[in-house]
TORPA-740982 format. One line per field, with one value per residue (C-alpha): residue in one letter; x, y, z. Coordinates in pm, 1 decimal, decimal comma, always signed. Last residue first. Layout:
<nodes>
rest = (a  ...)
east = (X  ...)
north = (Y  ...)
up = (Z  ...)
</nodes>
This chain:
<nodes>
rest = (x  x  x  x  x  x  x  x  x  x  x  x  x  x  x  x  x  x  x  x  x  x  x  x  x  x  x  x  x  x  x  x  x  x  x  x  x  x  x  x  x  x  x  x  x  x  x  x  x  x  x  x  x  x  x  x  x  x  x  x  x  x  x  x  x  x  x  x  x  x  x  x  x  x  x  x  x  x  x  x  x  x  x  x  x  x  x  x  x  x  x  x  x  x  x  x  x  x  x  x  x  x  x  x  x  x  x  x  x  x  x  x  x  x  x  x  x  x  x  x  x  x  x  x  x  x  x  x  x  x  x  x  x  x  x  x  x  x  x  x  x  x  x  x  x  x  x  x  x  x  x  x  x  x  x  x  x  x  x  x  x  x  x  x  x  x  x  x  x  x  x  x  x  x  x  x  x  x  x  x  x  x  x  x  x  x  x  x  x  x  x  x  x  x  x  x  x  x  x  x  x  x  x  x  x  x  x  x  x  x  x  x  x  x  x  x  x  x  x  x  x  x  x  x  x  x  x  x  x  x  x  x  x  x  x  x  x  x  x  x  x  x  x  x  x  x  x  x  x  x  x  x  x  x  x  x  x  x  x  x  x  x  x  x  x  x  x  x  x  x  x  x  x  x  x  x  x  x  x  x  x  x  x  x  x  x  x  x  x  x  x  x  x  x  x  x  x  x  x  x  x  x  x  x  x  x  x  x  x  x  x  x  x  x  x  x  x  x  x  x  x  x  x  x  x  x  x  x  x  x  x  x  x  x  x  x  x  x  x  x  x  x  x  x  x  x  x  x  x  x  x  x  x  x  x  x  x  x  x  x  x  x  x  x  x  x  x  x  x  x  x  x  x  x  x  x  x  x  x  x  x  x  x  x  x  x  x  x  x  x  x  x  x  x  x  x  x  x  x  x  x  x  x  x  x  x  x  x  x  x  x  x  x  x  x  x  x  x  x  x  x  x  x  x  x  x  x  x  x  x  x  x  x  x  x  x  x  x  x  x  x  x  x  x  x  x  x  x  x  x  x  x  x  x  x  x  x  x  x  x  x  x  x  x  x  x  x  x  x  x  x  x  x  x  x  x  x  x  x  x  x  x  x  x  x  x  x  x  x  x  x  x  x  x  x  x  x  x  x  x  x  x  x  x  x  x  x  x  x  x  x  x  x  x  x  x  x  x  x  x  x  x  x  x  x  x  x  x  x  x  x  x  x  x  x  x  x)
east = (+9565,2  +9506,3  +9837,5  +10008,8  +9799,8  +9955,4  +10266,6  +10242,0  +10049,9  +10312,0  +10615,6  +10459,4  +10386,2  +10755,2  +10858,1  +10677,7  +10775,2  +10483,1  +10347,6  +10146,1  +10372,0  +10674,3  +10918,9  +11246,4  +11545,6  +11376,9  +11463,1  +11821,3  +12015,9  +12163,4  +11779,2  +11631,7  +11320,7  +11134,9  +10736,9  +10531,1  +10797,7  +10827,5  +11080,8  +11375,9  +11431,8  +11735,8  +11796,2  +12070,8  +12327,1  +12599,2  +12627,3  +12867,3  +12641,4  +12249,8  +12271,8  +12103,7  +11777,5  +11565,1  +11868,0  +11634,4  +11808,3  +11712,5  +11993,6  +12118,9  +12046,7  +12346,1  +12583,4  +12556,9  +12608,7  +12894,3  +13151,9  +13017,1  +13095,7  +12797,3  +12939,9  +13055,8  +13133,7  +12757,8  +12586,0  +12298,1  +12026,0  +11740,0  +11624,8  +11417,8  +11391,4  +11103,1  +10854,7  +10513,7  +10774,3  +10576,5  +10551,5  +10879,3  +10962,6  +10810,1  +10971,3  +10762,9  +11080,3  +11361,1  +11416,0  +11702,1  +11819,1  +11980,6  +12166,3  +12139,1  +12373,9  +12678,3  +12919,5  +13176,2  +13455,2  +13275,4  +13463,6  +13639,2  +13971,2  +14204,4  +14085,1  +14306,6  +14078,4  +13749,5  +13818,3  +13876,5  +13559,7  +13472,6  +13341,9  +13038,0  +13051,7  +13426,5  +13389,7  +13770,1  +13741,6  +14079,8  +13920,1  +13708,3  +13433,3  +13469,1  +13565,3  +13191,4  +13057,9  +13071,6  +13198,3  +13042,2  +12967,9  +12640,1  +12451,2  +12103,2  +12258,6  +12597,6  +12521,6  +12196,4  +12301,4  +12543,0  +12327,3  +12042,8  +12351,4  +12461,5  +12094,4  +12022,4  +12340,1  +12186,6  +11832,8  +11658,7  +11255,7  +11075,7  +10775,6  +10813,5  +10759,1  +10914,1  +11248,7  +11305,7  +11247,9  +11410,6  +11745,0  +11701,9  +11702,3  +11995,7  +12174,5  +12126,2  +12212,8  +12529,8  +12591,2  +12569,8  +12864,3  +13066,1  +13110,8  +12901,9  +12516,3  +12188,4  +11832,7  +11679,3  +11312,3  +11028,9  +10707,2  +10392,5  +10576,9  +10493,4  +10724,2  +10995,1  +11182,8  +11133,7  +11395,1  +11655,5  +12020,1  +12114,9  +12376,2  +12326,0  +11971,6  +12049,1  +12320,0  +12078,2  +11891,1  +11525,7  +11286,9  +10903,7  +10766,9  +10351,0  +10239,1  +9893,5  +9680,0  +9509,0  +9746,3  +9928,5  +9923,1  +10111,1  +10384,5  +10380,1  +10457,1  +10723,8  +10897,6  +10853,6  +11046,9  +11339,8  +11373,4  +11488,9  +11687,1  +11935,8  +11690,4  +11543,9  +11844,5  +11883,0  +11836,9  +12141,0  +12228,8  +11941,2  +11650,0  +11329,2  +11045,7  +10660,4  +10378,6  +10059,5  +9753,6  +9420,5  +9157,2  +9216,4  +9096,3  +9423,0  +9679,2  +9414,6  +9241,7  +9623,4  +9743,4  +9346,0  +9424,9  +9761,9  +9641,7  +9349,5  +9592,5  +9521,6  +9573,8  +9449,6  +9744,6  +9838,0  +10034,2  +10339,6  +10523,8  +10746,1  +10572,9  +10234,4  +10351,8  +10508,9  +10169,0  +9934,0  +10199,6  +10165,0  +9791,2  +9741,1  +9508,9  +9806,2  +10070,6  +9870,0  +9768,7  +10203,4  +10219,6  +9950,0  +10268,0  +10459,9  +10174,4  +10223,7  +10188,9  +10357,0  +10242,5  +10427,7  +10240,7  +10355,5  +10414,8  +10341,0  +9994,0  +10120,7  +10378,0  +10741,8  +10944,3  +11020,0  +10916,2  +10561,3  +10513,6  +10637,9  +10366,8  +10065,8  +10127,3  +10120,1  +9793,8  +9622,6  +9690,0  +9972,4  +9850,2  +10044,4  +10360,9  +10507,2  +10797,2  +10679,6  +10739,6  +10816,4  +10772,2  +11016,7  +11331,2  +11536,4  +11878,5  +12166,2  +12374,6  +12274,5  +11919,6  +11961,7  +12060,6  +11750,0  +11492,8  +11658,2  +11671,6  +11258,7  +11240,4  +11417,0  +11211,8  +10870,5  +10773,9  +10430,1  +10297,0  +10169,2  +10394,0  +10536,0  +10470,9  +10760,9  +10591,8  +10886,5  +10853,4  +11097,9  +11237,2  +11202,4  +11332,2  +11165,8  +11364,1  +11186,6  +11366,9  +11257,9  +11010,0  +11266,2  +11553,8  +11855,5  +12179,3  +12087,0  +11923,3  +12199,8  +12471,1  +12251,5  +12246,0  +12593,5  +12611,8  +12454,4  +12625,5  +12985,5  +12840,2  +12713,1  +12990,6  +12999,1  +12681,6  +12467,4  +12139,3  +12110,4  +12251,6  +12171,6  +12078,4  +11777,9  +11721,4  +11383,6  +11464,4  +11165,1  +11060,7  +11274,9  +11403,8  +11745,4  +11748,2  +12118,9  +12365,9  +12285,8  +12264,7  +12619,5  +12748,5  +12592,9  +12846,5  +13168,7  +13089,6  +13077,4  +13420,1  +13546,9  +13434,8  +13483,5  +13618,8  +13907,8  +14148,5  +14461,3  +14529,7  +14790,9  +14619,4  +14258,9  +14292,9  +14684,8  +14576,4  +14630,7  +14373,0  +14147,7  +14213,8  +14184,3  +13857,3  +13666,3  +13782,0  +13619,1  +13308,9  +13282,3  +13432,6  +13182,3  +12900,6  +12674,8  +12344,4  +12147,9  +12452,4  +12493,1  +12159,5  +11776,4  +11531,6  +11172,3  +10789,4  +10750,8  +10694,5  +10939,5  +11195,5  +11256,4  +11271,6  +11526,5  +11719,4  +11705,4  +11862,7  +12193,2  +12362,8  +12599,1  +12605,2  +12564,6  +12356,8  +12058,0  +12069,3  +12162,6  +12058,2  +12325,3  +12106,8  +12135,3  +12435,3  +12565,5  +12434,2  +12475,7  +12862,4  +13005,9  +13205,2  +12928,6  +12842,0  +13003,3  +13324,6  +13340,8  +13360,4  +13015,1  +12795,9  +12548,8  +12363,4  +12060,4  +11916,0  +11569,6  +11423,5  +11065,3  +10828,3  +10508,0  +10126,5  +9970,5  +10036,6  +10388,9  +10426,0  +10237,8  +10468,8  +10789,5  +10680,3  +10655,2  +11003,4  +11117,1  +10917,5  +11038,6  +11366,7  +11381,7  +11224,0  +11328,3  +11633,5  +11862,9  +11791,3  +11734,0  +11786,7  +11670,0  +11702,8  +11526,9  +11602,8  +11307,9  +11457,5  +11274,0  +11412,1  +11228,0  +10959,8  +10896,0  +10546,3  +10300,1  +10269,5)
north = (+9737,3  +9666,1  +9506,3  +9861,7  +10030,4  +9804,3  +9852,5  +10213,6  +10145,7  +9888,1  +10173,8  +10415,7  +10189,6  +10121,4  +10464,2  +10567,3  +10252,4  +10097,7  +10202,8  +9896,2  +9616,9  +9796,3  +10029,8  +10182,6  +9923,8  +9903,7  +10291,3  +10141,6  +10465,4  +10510,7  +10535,9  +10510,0  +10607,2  +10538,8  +10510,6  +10593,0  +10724,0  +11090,7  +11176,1  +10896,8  +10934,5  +10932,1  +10953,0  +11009,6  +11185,3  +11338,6  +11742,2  +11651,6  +11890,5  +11918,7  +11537,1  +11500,8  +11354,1  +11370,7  +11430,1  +11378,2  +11212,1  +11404,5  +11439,8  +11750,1  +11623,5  +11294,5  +11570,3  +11813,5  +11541,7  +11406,2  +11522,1  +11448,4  +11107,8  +10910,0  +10739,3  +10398,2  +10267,0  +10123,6  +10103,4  +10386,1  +10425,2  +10705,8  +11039,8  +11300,7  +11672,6  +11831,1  +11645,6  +11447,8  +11156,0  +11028,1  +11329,4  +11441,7  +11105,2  +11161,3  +11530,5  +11853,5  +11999,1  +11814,9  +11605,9  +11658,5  +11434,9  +11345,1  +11039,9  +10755,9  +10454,6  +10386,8  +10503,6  +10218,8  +10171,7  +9898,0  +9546,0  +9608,4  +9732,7  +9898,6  +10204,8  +10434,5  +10596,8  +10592,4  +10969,7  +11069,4  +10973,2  +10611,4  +10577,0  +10555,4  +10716,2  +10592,7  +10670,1  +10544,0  +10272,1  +10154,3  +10049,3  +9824,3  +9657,3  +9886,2  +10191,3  +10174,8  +10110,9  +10376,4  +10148,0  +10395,9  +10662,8  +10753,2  +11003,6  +10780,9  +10394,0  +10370,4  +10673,7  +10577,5  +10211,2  +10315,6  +10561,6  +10226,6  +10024,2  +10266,6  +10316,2  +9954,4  +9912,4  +10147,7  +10036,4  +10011,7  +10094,4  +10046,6  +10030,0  +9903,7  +10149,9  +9958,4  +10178,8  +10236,0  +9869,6  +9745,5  +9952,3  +9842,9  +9487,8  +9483,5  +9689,6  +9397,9  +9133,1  +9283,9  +9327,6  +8938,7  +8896,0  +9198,3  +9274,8  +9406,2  +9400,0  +9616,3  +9572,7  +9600,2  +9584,3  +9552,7  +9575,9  +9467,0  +9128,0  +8811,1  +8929,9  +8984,1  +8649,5  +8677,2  +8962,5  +8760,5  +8821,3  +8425,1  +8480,2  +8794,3  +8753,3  +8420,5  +8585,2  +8845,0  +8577,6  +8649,3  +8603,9  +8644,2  +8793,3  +8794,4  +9080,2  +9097,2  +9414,7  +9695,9  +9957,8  +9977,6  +9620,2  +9538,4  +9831,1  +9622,2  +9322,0  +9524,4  +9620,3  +9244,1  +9123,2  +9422,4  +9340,5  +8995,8  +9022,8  +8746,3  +8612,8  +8380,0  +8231,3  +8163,2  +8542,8  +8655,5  +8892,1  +9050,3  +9136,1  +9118,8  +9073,6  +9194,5  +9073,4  +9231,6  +9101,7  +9221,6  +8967,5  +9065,8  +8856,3  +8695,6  +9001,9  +9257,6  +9059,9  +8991,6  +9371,5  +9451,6  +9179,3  +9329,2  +9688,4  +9578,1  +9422,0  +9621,4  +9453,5  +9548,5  +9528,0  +9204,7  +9342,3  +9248,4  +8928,7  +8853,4  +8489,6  +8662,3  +8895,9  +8616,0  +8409,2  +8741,8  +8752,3  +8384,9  +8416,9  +8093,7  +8349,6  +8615,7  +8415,6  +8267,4  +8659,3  +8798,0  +8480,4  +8642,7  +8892,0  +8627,6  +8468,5  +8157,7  +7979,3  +7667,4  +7635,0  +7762,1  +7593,7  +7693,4  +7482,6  +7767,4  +7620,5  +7241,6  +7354,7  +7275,1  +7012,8  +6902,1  +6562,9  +6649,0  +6919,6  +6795,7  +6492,5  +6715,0  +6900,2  +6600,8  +6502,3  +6854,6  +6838,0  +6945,7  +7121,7  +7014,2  +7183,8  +7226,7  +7446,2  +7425,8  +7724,2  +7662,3  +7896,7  +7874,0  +7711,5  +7546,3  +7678,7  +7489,5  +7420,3  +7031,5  +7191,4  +7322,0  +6957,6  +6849,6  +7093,9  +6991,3  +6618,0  +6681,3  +6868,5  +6598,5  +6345,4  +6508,5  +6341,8  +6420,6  +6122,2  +6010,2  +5742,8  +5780,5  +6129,2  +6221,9  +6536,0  +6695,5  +6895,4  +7164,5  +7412,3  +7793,0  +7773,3  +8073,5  +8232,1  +8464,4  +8728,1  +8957,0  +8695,1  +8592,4  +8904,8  +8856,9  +8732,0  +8379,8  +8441,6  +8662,6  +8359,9  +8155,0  +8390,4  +8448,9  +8056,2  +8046,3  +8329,8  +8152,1  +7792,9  +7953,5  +7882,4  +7506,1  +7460,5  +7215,8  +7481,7  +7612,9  +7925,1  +8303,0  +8389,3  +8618,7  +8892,7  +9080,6  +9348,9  +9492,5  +9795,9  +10018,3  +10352,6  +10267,4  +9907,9  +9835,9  +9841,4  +9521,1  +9311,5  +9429,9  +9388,8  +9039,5  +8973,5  +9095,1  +8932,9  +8616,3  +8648,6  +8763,0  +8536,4  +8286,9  +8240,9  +8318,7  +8612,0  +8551,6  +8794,2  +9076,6  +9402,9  +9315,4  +9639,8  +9612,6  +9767,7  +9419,8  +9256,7  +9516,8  +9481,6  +9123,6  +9131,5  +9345,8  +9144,9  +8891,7  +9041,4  +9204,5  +8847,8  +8628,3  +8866,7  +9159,8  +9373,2  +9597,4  +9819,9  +9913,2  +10070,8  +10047,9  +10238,9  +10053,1  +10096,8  +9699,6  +9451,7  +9627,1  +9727,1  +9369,1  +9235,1  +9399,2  +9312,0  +8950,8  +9039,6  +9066,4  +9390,5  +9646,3  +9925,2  +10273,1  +10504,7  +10448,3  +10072,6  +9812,7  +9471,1  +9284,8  +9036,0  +8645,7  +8477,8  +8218,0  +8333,2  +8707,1  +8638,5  +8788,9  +9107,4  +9336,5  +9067,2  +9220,4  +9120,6  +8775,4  +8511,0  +8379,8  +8332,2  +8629,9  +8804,2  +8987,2  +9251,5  +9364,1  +9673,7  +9705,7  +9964,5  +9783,2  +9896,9  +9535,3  +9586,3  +9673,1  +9344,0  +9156,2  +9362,0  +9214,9  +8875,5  +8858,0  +9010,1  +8755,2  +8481,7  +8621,7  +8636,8  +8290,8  +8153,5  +7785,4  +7872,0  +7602,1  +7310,2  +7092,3  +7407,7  +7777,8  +8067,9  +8323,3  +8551,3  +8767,9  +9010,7  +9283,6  +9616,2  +9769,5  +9962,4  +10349,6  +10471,9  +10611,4  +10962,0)
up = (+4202,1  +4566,5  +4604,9  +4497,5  +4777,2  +4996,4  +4903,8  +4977,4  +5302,7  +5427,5  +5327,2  +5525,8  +5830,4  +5833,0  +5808,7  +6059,1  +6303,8  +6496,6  +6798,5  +6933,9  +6771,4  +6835,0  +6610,3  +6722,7  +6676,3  +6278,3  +6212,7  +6212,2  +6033,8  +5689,6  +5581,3  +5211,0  +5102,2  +4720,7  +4777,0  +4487,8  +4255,4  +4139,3  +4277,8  +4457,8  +4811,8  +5052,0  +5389,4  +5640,4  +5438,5  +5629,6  +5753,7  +6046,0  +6237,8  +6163,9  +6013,5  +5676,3  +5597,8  +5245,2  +5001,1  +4698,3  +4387,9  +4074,7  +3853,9  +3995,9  +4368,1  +4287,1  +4147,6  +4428,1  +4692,6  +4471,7  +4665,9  +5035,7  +4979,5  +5127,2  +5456,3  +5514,0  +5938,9  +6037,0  +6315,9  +6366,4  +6576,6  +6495,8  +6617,8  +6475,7  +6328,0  +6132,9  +6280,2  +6152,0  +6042,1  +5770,3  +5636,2  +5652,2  +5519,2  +5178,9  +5151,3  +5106,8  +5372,2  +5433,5  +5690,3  +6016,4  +6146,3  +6506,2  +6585,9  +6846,6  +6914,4  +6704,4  +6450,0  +6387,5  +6650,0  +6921,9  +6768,9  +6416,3  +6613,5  +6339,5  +6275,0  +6064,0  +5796,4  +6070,4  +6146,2  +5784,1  +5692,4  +5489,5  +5134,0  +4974,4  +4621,0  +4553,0  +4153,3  +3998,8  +4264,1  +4409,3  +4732,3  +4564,1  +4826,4  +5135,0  +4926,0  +4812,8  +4429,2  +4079,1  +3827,8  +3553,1  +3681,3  +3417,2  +3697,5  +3603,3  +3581,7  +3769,0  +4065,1  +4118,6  +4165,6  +4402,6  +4644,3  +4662,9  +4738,7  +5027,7  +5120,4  +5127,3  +5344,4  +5630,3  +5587,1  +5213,6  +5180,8  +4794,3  +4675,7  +4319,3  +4067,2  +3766,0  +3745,6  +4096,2  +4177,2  +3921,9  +3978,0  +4330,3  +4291,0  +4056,4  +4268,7  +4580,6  +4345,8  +4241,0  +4665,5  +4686,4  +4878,4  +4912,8  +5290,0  +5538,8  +5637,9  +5644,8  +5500,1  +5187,7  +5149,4  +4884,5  +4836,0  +4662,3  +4597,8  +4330,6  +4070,1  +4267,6  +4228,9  +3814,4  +3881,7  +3679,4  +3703,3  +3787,0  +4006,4  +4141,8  +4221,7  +4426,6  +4577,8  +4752,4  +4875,5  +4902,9  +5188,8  +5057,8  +5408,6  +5415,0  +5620,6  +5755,2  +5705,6  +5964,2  +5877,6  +6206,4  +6223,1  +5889,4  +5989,6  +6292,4  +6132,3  +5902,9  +6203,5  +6341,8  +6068,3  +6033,4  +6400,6  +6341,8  +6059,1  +6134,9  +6340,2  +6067,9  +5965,2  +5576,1  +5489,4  +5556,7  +5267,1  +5193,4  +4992,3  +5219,8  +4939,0  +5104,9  +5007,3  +5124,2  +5312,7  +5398,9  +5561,5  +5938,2  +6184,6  +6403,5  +6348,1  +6393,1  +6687,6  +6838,2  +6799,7  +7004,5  +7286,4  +7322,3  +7386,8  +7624,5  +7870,4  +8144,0  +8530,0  +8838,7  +9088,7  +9271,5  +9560,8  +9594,9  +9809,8  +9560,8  +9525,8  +9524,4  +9241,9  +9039,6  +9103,7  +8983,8  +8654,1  +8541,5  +8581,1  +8335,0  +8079,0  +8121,9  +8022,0  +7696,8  +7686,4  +7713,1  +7430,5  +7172,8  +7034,6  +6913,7  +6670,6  +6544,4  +6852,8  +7035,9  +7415,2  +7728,2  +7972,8  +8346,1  +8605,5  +8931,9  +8972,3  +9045,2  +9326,6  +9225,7  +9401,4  +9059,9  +9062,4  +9246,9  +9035,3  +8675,7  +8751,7  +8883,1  +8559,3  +8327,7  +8506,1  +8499,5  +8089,1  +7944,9  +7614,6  +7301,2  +7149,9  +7438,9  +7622,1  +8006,2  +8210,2  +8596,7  +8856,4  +9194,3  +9093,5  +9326,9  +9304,9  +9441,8  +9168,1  +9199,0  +9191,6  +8787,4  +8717,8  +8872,4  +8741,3  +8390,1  +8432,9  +8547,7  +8229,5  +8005,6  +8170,8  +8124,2  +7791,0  +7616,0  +7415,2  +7097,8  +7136,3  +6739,9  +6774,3  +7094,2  +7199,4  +7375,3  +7707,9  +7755,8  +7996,6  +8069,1  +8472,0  +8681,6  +8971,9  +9208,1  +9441,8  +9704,5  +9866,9  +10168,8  +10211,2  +9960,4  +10046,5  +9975,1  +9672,8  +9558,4  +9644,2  +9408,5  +9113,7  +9138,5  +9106,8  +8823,4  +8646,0  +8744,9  +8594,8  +8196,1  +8053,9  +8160,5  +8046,9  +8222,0  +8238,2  +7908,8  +7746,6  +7823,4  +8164,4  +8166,0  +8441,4  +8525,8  +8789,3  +8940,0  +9108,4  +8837,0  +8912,4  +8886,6  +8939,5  +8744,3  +8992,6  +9172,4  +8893,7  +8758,1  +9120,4  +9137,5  +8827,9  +8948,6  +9323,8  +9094,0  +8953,0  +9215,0  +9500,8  +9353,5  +8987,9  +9129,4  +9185,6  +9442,7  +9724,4  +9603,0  +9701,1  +9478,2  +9299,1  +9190,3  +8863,0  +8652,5  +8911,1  +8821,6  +8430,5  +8463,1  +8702,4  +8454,3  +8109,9  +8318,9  +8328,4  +8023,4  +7805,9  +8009,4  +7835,6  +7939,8  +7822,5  +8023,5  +8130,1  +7739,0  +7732,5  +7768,2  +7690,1  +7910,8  +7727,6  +7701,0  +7460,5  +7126,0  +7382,9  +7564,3  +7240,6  +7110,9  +7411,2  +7315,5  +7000,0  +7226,1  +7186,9  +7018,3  +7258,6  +7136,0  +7363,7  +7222,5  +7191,5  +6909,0  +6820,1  +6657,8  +6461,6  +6513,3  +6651,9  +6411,4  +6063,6  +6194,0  +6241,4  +6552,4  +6568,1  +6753,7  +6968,5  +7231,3  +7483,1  +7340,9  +7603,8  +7580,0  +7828,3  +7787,3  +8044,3  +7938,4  +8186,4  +8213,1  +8373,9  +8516,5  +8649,6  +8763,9  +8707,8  +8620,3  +8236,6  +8320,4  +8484,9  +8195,3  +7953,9  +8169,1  +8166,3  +7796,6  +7744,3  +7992,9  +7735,9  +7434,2  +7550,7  +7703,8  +7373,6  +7360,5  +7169,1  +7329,3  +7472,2  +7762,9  +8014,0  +8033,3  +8261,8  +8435,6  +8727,1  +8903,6  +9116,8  +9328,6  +9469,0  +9733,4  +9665,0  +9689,2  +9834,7  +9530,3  +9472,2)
</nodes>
């Protein structure tokens, strides 16, 4: 058995602007580190003041990423899952609003004995506790600090990060600054000022950063490098290029090619195991060689932002990769369908999905979908609300309720086919009160998903707050509607299928928040074969 380390830290964070891949790049770090033999752990903290972002708008924040035990997350921690083997939970994940929420309620107890709460040293002594706490078994802590450098949010996580430097034996902690370098076209040049402002901002704080990794969308060049080193007090093989690809999964091998994870090591002081990397090279051959493709329609309700559905995309990637085909994403608005009532905007898919979301808006659009799909043979997969729509436009057109919908968009309906239990009738917080986290199921036998699955019983992440109604459970199997999943407890319906149709399946849970790019999803593999077999015709 190999000795125990101590605890290492690597802290990341970003500056000229935002969504320069800090989560991609940690995630990147941390499947390099795993590659070379190292148990890791990441944790995301988050500037904002909310609590969760369980409340905020997909358009503004991206996906709600959720974790086995329950706790609506960052999409950065769904990335940390799909590139490396770690679980994580709610301690992985905090905001502003945690932390000082924290402090409040202890100052309301009395727990500070009068003396007067500040930003220092409570504050901060709040937030090293939270890195502190988290190791576990892990030999290295990888933590990303949401935001840019210059934020005023993001100053008490800064300087938390300082004071653990300090406090911290020599070689037990790395930081690495994500920053960018702009092509400006009509020079034809690369510009280092805004990373050099960056470094220097970040250095008024009183953190020198250790590794630097250069945003570009051109190579560097030794002289560019040489340049960022000597003005940011940075030595020229820790500057980092962090080029522009179209593949997500080939940035752990850019990493790897520039021995980003041998110079972490040496800077922690650890030795440089042998590294495998085998698995990633393979995902990037299929992804980079492969002449198959397939089309596949995502139906939804946020389609305008790309990380909105984040983890639906790279499920259906590696649903691509597990069957040796690329997949080409047609994103349709749900409105769109709804307002005009034509399905001419499926005509060019082998597949297509429905994913999750609240409210209303463009729910027409979303029944229309499915009743073509299930009557023209259209592979078909819907997620949490694509079940609920998928239960509603069975009801309407093959069980003959007329106005059959959810409670959530008529309340008054004379057919309330999704409604809400008894236990969720009187919540009134939205934030952290819907069903969360993991669930078991268990399929039915001679079912679609049974075989995908391989197992009788699995588990899968839920968020949602609508159930099936229990009354017309009888009604809906009558006509033909195959109750595929069903918790072993409460009894609720967890999947659907439709007979007799190529691929019909329908999940209340997330299956999504499970898949990666070198174990993908069953269901999502399933559902790429079927439609791929319907491109082949």
């Amino acid at each position: 058995m190999a000795p125990k380390l101590r605890k290492k830290y690597i802290f990341i964070t970003g500056g000229v602007v935002s969504s320069l891949g800090k989560g991609i790049a940690s995630a990147s770090i941390g499947a390099l580190l795993e590659a070379r033999g190292y148990r890791v752990t990441f944790l995301k903290f988050d500037p904002y003041i909310n609590v969760d972002p369980g409340t905020m708008s997909p358009f503004q924040h991206g996906e709600v990423y959720v974790t086995e035990d329950g706790a609506e997350t960052d999409l950065d921690l769904g990335h940390y899952e799909r590139f490396t083997t770690v679980r994580l939970t709610r301690r992985n994940n905090t905001t502003s609003g945690q932390i000082y929420y924290a402090v409040i309620k202890r100052e309301r107890e009395g727990k500070y004995l009068g003396k007067t709460v500040q930003v220092v040293p409570h504050v901060t002594d709040e937030i090293k506790g939270r890195v502190f706490c988290l190791a576990g078994d892990a030999d290295i802590v990888i933590v990303e600090v949401g935001g840019t450098i210059g934020d005023i949010e993001s100053l008490p996580f800064l300087e938390a990060i300082r004071q653990i430097r300090i406090q911290l034996p020599p070689r037990d902690a790395v930081h690495i600054h994500l920053t960018l370098v702009p092509y400006i076209r009509a020079a034809d040049e690369l510009k280092t000022k805004p990373t050099q402002h960056s470094v220097g901002t970040l250095r008024e704080i009183g953190i020198q950063p250790d590794i630097l990794l250069c945003r570009t969308e051109k190579s560097l060049g030794d002289d560019l490098k040489e340049k960022i080193s000597l003005f940011c007090n940075v030595r020229k093989e820790s500057v980092i290029e962090a080029k522009d690809t179209d593949l997500l999964y080939e940035i752990p091998l850019l990493f790897a090619d520039q021995n980003l994870d041998a110079i972490i090591l040496e800077d922690l002081g650890l030795p440089a195991r042998r590294r495998n990397i085998e698995k990633w090279k393979k995902i990037v051959k299929v992804l980079r060689t492969t002449k198959k493709s397939v089309t596949i329609g995502v139906v939804g309700k946020y389609v305008k932002l790309q990380d909105s559905y984040k983890s639906i995309y790279e499920a259906l990637v590696h649903g691509g990769i597990a069957n040796g085909t690329r997949v080409v994403l047609k994103k349709i608005d749900a409105e769109q369908i709804e307002k005009d009532g034509a399905m001419h905007h499926l005509n060019e898919v082998d597949g297509v999905i429905l994913p999750g979301g609240f409210g209303i808006r463009g729910i027409e659009g979303m029944i229309g979908t499915i009743r073509h799909c299930r009557e023209e043979n259209v592979p078909f997969l819907g997620i949490c609300l694509g079940l609920q729509c998928s239960v509603i436009e069975f009801a309407r057109n093959v069980c003959g309720l007329a106005g059959a919908t959810s409670t959530e968009f008529d309340p008054k309906t004379k057919h309330p086919v999704i409604c809400l239990l008894e236990e969720q009738m009187d919540v009134k917080d939205l934030g952290g009160t819907m069903r969360l986290g993991s669930s078991p199921c268990v399929l039915g036998e001679k079912t679609v998903s049974s075989h995908a699955y391989g197992n009788k019983t699995v588990f899968e992440r839920h968020r949602h707050r609508y159930e099936v109604n229990g009354a017309y459970q009888d009604l809906f199997r009558e006509k033909g509607l195959v109750i595929a999943g069903t918790h072993p407890y409460k009894k609720l319906v967890e999947m659907i299928e439709v007979k007799n149709h190529p691929f019909f399946v329908a999940t209340q849970f997330h299956p999504e928040f499970q898949s990666k790019p070198f174990a993908a999803h069953p269901l999502f593999a399933a559902f790429i074969r079927a439609s791929l077999k319907r491109h082949v015709r």
